[in-house]
N, C-alpha and C positions, 0 to 999 in steps of 0.2 A: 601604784602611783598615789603620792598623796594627795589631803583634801586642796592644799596650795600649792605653786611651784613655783624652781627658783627664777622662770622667767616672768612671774606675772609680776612676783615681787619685785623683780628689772624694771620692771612694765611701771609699773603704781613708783616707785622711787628714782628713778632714772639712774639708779647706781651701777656700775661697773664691776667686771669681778675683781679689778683692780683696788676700786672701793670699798667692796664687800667680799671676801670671797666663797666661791660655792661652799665649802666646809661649814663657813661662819652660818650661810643664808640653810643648810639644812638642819643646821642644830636650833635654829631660831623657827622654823617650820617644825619638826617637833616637838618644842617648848609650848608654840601655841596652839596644837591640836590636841596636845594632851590638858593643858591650861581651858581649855571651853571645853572639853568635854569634862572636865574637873568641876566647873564650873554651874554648866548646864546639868550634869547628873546623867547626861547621857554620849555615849558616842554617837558621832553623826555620819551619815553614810545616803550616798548620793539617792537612795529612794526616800529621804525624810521632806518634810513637806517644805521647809526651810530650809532647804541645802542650800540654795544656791547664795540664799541672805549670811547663814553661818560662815558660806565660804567668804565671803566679804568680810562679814568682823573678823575673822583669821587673818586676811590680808593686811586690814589697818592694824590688825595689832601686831603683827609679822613689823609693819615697815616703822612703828612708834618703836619698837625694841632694833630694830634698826640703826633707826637715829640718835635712838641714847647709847649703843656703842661707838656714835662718832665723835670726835673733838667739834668745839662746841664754834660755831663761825656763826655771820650773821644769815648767810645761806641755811643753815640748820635749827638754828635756835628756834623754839619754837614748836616746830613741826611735830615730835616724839608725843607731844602732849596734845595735837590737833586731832592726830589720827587714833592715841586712846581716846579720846573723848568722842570721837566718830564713832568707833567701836560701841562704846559704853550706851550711847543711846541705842544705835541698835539693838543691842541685847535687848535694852530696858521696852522697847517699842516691840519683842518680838515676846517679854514676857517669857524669857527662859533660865533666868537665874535662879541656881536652885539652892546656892547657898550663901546666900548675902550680895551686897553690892561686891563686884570684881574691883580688891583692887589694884591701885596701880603697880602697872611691872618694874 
């Protein structure tokens, strides 16, 4: 199982698979566990001491990569760049970037 899943992602965005669908939301889970562990310099794996934090910035940047493949309404606008910026401080707060600032996706 991966470090994210496609419900939590439902969960945190209130999207549909009609909106998203599962295909889309596991290529996008993926993208982002190999993107932080790229990132970080390390794979993360549920005995690390910040798992549960890691698994969070996965989630907002799972649901920011999301948003920027949706057409853009006043519902959306916005949002893609809320939840990277969430992300981005956590990193920054947890002091795991190991090769520059991440940037945007």
């Amino acid at each position: 199982m991966g470090r994210v899943t496609k419900d939590e992602l439902r969960d945190l965005t209130g999207m549909t698979e009609i909106e998203v669908g599962d295909s889309q939301l596991e290529r996008i889970i993926a993208d982002v566990e190999n993107l932080v562990d790229a990132y970080t310099g390390k794979p993360w794996s549920a005995s690390d001491q910040d798992y549960a934090k890691i698994q969070t910035v996965m989630r907002l940047l799972a649901a920011s990569l999301i948003y920027e493949s949706l057409p853009l309404t006043p519902e959306t606008e916005g949002k893609a760049q809320r939840y990277h910026e969430k992300a981005l401080l956590m990193l920054k707060a947890m002091r795991v970037l190991d090769s520059g600032p991440l940037k945007r996706l």
